[in-house]
C-alpha positions in Angstrom: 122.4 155.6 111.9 123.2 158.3 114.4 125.0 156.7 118.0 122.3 157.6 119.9 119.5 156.0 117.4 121.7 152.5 116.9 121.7 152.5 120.8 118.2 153.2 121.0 117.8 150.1 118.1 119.8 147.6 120.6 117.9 148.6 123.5 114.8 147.5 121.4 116.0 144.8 119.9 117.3 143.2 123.7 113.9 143.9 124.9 112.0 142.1 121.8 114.7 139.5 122.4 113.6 139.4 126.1 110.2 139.4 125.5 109.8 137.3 122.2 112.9 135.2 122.1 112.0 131.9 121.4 112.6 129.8 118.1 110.1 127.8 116.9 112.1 124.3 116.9 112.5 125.0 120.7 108.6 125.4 121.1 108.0 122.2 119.1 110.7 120.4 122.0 113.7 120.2 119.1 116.5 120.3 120.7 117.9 121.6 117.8 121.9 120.7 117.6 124.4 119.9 113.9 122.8 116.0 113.9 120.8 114.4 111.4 118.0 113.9 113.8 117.3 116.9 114.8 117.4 118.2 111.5 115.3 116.2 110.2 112.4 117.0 113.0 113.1 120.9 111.8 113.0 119.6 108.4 109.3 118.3 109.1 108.4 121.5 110.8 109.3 123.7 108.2 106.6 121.4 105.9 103.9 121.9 108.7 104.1 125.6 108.5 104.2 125.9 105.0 100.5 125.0 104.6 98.1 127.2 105.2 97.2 126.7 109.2 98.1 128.7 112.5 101.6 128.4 114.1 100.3 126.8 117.2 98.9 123.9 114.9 102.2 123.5 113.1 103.9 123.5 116.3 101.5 121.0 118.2 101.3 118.6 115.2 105.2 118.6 115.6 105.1 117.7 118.9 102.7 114.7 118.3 104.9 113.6 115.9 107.7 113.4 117.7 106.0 111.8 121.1 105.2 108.9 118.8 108.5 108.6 118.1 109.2 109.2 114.6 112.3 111.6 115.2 114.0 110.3 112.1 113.7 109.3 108.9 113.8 105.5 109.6 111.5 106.2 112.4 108.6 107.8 110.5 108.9 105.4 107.6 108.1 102.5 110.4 104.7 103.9 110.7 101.6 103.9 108.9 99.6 106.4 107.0 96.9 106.2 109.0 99.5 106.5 111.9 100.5 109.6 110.7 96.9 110.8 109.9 95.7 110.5 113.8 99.1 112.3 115.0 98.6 115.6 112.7 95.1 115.0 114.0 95.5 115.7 117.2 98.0 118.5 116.6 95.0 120.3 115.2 96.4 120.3 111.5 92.7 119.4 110.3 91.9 119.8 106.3 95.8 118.9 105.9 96.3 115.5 107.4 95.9 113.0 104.9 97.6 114.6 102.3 100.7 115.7 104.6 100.9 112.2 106.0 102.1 111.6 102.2 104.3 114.4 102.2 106.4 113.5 105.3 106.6 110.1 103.5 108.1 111.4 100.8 110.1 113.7 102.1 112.0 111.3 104.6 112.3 108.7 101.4 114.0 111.6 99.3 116.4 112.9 102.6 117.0 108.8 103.0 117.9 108.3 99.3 119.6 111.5 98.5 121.6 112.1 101.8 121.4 109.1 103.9 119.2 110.6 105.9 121.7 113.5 106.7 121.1 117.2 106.1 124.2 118.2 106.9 125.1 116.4 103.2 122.6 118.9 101.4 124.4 121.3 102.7 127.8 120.1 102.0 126.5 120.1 98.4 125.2 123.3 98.6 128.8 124.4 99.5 127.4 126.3 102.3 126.1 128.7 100.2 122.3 129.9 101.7 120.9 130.5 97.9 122.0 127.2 96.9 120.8 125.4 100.5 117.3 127.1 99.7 117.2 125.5 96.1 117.8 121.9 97.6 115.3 122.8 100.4 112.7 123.0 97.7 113.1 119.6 95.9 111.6 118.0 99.2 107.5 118.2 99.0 105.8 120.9 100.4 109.2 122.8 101.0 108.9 126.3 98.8 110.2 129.3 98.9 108.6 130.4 102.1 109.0 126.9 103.8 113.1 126.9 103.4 113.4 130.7 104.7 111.5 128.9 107.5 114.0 126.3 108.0 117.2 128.2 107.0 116.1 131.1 110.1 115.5 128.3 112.4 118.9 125.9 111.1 120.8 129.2 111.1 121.4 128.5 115.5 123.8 125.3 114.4 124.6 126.4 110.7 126.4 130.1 111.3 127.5 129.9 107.5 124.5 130.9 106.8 123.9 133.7 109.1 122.4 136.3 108.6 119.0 135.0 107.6 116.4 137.6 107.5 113.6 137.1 105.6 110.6 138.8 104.5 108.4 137.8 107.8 111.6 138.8 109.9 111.7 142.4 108.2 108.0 143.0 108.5 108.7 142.1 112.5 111.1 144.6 112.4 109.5 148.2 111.0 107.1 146.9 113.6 109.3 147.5 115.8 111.1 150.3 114.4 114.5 148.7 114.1 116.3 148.7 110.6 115.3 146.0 107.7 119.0 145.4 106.5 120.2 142.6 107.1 123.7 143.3 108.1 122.4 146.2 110.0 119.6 144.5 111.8 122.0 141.2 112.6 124.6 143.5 114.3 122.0 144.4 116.9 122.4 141.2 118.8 124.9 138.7 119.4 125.3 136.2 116.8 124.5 132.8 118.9 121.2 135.1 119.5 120.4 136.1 116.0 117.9 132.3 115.9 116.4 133.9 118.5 115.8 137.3 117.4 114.5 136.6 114.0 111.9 134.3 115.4 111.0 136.6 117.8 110.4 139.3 114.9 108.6 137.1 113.1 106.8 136.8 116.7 106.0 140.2 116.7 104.6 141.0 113.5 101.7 138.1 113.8 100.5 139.9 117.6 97.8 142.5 116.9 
């Protein structure tokens, strides 16, 4: 890349940043920091966009979730199915509710009895290393390949070990927007407390019309 074109790719990137630049955890009111709580409530987003249903649902059915209280594991195991049912409910996440409200039972049992409830420990025993955190990822319900690229874009604000994470939506966001799909080279475009940012605000981009 020619000086003049990797100036012109920053100046594009700042402004998509600008423009774009909000993570999803942020928008679901995760205050996302290195804590088990926190980490848990991404953990649970990740699931609600990995089915089949609009961001905004995801998002709003988050927010429900978190408004009745069940910001941790212990938390969400305290309520009922039902409980849970009338919370994804009013998030909008129709057709998926009942099932789901089994899913983030199962998902806070297996993070309780694996990790003690701790993420940070499944990425101790992935080493750090983002393949092997994705693998783990996937052994909670719901969680596939599309659902830990979710959470490892998000996570990667607090994790930087894991940086860069650009996935598949993230490059598509990006020949939108005529910036490079490397990895390397589309990380070094902003700084890397901003790359959370950028990379949702890609992914941003390539769902407008």
């Amino acid at each position: 890349m020619s000086p003049a074109a990797d100036d012109d790719a920053r100046s594009t990137a700042l402004e998509v940043l600008e423009r774009l630049g909000r993570t999803y955890a942020d928008e679901a009111g995760i205050t996302l920091r290195d804590k088990p709580a926190p980490l848990f409530q991404l953990l649970m987003l990740s699931m609600l966009f990995s089915a089949p249903i609009s961001a905004e649902a995801a998002v709003a059915s988050l927010r429900e979730i978190r408004e009745a209280g069940w910001r941790t594991p212990e938390r969400l195991l305290d309520s009922t199915w039902q409980q849970r049912v009338d919370a994804l409910g009013r998030g909008g996440y129709r057709r998926y509710d009942e099932s789901t409200a089994n899913y983030l039972t199962d998902a806070a049992t297996l993070l309780q009895e694996r990790y003690r409830g701790d993420l940070r420990r499944l990425r101790d025993e992935a080493d750090g290393d983002p393949a092997a955190v994705k693998k783990l990822l996937q052994e909670f319900p719901r969680i596939g390949p599309t659902g830990a690229d979710i959470f490892c874009r998000e996570v990667q604000q607090v994790w930087p070990g894991l940086r860069p994470q650009i996935d598949a939506k993230v490059r598509a966001g990006a020949r939108k927007a005529g910036l490079p799909t490397n990895a390397d080279d589309l990380a070094a475009l902003v700084a890397g407390d901003d790359l959370a940012r950028f990379t949702a605000a890609l992914v941003r981009l390539d769902h407008e019309d």
